[in-house]
C-alpha positions in Angstrom: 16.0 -51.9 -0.1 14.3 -50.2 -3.1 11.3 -49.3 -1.1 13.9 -47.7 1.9 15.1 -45.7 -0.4 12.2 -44.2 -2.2 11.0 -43.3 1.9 14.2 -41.2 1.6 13.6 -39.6 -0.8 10.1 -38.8 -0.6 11.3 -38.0 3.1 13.5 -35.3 1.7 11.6 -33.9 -1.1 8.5 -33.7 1.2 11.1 -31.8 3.7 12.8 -29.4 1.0 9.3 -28.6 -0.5 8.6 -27.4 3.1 11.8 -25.5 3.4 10.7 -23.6 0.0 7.2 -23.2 1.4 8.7 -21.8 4.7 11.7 -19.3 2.9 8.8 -18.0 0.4 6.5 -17.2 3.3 9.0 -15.4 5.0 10.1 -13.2 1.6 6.5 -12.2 1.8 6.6 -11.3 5.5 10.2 -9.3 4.9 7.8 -7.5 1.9 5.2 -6.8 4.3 7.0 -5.1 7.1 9.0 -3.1 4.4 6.1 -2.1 2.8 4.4 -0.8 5.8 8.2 1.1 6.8 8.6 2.9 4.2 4.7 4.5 4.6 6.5 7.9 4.6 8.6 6.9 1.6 6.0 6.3 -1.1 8.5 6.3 -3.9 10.5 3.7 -2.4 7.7 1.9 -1.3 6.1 1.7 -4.6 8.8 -0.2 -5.9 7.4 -3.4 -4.0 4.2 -2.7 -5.7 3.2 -4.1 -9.3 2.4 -1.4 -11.5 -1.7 -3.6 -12.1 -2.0 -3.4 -8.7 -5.3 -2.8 -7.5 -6.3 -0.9 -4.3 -9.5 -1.1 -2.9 -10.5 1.2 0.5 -13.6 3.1 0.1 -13.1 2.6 -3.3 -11.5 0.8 -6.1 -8.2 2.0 -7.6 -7.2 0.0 -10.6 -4.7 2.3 -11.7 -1.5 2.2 -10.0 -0.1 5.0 -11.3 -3.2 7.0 -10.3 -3.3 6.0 -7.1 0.3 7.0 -5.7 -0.1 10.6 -7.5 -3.1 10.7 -5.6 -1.4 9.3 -1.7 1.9 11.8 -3.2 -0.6 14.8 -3.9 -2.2 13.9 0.2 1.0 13.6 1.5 2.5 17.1 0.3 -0.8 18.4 1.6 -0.6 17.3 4.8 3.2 17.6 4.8 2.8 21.6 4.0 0.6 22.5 7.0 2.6 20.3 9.0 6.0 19.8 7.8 7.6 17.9 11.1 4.2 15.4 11.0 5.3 11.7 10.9 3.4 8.6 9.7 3.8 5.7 11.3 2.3 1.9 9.9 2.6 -1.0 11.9 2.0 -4.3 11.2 0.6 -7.0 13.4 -0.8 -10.5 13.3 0.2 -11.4 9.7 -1.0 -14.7 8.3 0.4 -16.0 5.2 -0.5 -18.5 2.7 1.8 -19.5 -0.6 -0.2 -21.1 -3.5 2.8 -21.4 -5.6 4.0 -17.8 -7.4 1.0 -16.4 -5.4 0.9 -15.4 -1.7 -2.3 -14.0 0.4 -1.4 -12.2 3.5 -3.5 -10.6 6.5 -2.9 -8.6 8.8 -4.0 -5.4 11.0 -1.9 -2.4 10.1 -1.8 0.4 13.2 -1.7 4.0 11.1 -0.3 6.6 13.4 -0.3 10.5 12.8 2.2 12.0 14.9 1.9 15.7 14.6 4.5 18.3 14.9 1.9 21.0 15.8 -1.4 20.2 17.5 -3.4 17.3 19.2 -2.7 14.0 19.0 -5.3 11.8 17.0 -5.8 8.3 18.1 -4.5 5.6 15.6 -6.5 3.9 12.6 -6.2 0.1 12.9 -7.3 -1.2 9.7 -7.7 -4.8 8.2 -5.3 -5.5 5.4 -5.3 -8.3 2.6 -2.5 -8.4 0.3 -2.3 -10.5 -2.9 1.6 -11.0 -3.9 2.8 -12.5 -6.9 6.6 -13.6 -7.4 8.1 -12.8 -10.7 11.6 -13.9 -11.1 12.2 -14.1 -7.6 10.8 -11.3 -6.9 7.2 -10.8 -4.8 5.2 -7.7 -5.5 1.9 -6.6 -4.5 -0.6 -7.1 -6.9 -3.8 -6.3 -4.7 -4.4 -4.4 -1.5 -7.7 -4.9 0.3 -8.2 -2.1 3.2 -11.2 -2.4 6.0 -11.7 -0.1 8.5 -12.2 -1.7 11.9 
């Protein structure tokens, strides 16, 4: 009898700690497509970002703060010769993996610049890695890795 019920309950803690595994990955995945929705909000969406968070494109960005005055500065360019231009991010393919209060994601992110006056550019697809960390519930993104297809 005692060793049916220690099967049951390694049964159900085996189970629940798949549950957790599954919720978590998809609180990463909910980050991840709100991140990439609110690419023309960058205000908003720096709020899912850690304030150490390091970007790395052409090259490396270990100052948040830095880096969205930099993408705020780009964006009022842009949006000034083009007020009516939308920016549209995409996200497809994501892979996740939770190691605890970390989570590695990747994914290809389509970029779209839809103009209000002039051509049409073709979209950027990029390859994205993103290192979360959960903090009292909470996942943020604590590294961004960007590679140009």
């Amino acid at each position: 009898m005692k060793a049916l019920i220690t099967k049951i309950v390694a049964t159900f803690l085996l189970s629940s700690m798949s549950f957790l595994s599954f919720s978590s990955e998809k609180e990463v995945l909910d980050i991840i497509y709100k991140w990439a929705a609110l690419e023309s909000d960058l205000d908003a969406q720096s709020e899912l970002i850690r304030d150490d968070r390091v970007m790395i494109t052409s090259k490396r960005w270990p100052n948040q703060a830095d880096n969205l005055m930099v993408q705020k500065e780009r964006r009022a360019a842009n949006l000034s010769r083009d007020p009516d231009l939308k920016i549209i991010a995409t996200i497809s393919s994501p892979e996740v993996r939770i190691y605890g209060e970390v989570a590695i994601a990747d994914f290809v992110r389509r970029y779209d610049f839809i103009p209000g006056i002039g051509e049409m550019s073709p979209p950027n697809f990029t390859y994205i890695t993103l290192v979360l960390v959960e903090e009292d519930g909470n996942w943020k993104i604590a590294h961004t890795h960007n590679s140009s297809m």
